[in-house]
N, CA and C atoms as an extended XYZ file, in Angstrom:
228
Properties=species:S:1:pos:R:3:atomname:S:1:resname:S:1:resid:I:1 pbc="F F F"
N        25.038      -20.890      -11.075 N   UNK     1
C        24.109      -21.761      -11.778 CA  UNK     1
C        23.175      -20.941      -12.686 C   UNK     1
N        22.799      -19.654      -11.973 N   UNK     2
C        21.891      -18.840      -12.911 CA  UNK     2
C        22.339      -17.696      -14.014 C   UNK     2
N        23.918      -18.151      -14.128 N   UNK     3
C        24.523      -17.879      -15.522 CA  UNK     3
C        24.422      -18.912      -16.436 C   UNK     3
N        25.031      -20.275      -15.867 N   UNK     4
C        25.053      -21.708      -16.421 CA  UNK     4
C        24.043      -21.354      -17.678 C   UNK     4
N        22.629      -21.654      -17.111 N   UNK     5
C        21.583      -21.627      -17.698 CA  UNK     5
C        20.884      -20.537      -18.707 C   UNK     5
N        21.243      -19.419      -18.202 N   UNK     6
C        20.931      -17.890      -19.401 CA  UNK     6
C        21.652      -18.251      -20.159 C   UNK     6
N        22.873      -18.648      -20.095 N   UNK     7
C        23.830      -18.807      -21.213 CA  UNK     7
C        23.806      -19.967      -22.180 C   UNK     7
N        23.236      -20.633      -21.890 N   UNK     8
C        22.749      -22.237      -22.214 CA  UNK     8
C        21.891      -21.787      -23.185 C   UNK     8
N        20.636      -21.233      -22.170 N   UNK     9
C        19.469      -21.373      -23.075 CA  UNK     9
C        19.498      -19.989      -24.186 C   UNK     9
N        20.221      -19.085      -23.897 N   UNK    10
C        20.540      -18.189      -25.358 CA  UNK    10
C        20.862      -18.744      -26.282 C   UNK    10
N        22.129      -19.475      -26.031 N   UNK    11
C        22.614      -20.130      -27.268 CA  UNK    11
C        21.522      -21.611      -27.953 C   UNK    11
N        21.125      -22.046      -27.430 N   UNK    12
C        20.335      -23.166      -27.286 CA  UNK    12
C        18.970      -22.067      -28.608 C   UNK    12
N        18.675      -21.270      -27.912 N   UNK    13
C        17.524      -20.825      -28.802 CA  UNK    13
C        18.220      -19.939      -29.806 C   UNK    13
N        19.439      -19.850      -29.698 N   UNK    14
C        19.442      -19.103      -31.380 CA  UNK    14
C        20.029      -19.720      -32.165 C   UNK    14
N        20.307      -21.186      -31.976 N   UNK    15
C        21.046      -22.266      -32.720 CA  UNK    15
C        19.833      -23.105      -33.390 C   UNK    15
N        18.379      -23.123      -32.319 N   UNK    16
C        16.932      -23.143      -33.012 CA  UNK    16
C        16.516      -22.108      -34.234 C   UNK    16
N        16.794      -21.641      -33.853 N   UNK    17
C        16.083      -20.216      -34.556 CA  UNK    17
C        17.142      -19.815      -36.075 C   UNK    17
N        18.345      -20.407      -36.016 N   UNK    18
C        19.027      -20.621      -37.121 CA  UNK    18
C        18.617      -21.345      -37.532 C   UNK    18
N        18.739      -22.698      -37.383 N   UNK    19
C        18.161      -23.477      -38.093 CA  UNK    19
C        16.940      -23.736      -38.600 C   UNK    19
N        15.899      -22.751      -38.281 N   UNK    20
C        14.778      -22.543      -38.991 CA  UNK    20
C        15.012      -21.367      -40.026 C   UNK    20
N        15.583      -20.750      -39.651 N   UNK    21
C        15.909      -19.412      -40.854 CA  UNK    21
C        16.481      -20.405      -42.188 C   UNK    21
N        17.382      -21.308      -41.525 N   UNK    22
C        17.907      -22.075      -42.677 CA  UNK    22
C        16.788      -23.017      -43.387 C   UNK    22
N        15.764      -23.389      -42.489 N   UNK    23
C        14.906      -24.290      -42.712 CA  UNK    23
C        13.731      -23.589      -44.109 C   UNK    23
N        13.512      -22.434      -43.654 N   UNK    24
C        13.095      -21.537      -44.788 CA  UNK    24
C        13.695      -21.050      -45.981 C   UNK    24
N        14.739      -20.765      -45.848 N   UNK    25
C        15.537      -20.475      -46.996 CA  UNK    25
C        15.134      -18.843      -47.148 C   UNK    25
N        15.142      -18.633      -48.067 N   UNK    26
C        14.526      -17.268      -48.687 CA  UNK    26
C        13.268      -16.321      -48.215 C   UNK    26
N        12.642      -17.509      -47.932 N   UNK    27
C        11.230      -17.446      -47.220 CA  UNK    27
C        11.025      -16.748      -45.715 C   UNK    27
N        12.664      -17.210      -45.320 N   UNK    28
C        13.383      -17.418      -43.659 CA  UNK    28
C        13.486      -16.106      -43.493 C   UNK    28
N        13.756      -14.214      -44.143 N   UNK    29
C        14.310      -13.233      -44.148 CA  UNK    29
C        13.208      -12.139      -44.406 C   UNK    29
N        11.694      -13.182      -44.964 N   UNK    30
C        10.758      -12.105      -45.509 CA  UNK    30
C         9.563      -11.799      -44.194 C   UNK    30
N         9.165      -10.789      -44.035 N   UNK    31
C         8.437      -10.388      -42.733 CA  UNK    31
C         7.392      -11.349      -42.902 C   UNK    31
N         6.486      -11.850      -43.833 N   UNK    32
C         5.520      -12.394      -43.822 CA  UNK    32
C         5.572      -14.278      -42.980 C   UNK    32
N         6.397      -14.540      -42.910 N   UNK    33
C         6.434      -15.553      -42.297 CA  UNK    33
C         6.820      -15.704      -40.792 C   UNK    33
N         7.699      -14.352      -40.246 N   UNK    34
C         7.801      -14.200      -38.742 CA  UNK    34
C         9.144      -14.815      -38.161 C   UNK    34
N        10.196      -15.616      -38.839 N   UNK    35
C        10.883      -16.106      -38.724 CA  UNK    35
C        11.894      -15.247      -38.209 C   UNK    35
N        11.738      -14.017      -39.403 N   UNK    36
C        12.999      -13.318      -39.593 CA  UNK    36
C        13.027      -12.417      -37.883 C   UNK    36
N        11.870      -11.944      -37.180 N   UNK    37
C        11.565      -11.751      -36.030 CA  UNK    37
C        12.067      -12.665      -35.035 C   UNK    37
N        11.969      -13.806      -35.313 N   UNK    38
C        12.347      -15.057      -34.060 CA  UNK    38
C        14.022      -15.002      -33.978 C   UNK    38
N        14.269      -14.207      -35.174 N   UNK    39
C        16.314      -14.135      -35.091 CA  UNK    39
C        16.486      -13.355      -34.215 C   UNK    39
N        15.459      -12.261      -34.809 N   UNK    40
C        16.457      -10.689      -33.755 CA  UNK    40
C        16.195      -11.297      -32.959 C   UNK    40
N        15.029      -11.468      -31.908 N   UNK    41
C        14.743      -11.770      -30.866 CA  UNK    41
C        15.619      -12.898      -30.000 C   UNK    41
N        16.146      -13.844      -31.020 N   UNK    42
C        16.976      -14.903      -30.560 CA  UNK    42
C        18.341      -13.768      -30.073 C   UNK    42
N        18.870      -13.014      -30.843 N   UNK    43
C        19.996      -12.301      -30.927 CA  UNK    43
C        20.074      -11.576      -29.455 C   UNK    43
N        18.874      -11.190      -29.679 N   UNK    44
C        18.827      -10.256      -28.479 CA  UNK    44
C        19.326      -10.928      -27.236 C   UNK    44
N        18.960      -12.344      -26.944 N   UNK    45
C        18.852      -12.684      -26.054 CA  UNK    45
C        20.452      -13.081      -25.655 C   UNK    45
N        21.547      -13.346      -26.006 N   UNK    46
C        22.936      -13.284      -26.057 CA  UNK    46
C        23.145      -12.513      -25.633 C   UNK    46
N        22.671      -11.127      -25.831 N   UNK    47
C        23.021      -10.075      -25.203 CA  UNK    47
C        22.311       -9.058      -24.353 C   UNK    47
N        21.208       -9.645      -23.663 N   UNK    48
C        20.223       -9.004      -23.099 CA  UNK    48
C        20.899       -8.610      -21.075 C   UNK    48
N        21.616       -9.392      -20.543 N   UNK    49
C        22.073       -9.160      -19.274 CA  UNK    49
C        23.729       -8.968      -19.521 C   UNK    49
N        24.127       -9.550      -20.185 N   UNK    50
C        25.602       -9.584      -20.379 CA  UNK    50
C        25.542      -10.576      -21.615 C   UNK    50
N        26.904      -10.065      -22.074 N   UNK    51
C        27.134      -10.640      -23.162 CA  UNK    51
C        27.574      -12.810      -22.726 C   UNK    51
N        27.584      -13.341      -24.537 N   UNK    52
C        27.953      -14.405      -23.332 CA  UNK    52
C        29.253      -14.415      -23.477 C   UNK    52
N        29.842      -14.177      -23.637 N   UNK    53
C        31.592      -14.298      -23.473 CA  UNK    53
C        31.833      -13.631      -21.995 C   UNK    53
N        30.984      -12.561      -21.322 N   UNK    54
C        31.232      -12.365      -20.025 CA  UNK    54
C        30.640      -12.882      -18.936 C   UNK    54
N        29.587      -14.131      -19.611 N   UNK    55
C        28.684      -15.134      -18.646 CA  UNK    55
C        29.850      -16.093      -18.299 C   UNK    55
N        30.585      -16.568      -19.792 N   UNK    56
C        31.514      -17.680      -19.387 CA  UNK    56
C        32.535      -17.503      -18.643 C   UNK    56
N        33.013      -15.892      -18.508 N   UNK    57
C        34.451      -15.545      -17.560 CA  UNK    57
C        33.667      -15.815      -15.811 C   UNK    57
N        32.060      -15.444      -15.703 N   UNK    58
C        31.508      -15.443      -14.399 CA  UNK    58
C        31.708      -16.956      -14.238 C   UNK    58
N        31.301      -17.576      -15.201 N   UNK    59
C        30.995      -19.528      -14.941 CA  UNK    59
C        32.216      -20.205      -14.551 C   UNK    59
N        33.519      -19.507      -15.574 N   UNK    60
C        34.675      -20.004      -15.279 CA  UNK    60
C        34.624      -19.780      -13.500 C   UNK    60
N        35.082      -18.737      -13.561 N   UNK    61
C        35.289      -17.713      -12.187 CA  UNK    61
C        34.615      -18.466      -10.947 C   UNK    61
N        33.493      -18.828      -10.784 N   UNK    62
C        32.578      -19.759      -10.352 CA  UNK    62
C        33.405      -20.980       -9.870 C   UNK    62
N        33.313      -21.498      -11.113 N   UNK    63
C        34.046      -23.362      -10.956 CA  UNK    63
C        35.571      -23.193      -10.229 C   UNK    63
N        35.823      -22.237      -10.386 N   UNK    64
C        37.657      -22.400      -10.400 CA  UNK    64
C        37.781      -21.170       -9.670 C   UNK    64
N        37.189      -21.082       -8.526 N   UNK    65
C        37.615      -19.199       -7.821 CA  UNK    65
C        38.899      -19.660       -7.811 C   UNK    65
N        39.769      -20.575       -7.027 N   UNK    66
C        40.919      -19.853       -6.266 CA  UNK    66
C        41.912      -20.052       -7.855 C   UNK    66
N        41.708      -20.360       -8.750 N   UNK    67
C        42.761      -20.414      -10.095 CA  UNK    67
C        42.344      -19.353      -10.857 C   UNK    67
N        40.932      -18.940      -10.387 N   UNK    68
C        40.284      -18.344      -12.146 CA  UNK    68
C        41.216      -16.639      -11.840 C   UNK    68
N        41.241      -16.745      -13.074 N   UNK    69
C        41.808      -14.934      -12.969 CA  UNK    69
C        43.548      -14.648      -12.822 C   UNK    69
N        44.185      -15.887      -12.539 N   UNK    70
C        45.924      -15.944      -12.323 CA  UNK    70
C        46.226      -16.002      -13.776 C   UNK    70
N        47.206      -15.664      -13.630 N   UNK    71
C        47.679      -14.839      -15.493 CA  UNK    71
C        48.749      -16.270      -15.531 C   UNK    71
N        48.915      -17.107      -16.926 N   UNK    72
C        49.447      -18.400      -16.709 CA  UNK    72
C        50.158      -18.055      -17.920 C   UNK    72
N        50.981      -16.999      -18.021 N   UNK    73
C        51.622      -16.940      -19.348 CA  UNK    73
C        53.029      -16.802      -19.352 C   UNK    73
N        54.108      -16.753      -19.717 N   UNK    74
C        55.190      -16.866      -19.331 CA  UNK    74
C        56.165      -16.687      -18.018 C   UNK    74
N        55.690      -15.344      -17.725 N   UNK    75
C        56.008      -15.088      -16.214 CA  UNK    75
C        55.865      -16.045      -15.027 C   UNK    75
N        54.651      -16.475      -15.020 N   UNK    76
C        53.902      -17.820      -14.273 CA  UNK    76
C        54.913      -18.909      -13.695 C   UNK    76
């Protein structure tokens, strides 16, 4: 559950934080308005414990122990 949610709310705040960069325009990239700060910082946060592409293999892994991780590709 306490991947669920890091992973949630990363993406959740840098999908905010885009859309204010976009919301500024030009304005969105220049130090004087602080925006351009609220990105990295958004950025960071995707990748501050784990990336999220390795939150979602834990979440999968989680929901689905006894399937998650069996190789389902031709051999199978």
């Amino acid at each position: 559950m306490c991947n669920m949610a890091k992973m949630f709310a990363s993406t959740e705040i840098f999908h905010v934080v885009q859309n204010a960069m976009e919301l500024h325009g030009g304005n969105g990239v220049m130090l004087d308005f602080g925006v351009e700060k609220l990105m990295r910082d958004a950025s960071l946060f995707m990748h501050r414990d784990a990336t999220v592409d390795i939150s979602r293999f834990k979440i999968v892994k989680a929901m689905f122990a006894e399937t998650a991780g069996a190789y389902a590709g031709p051999e199978a």
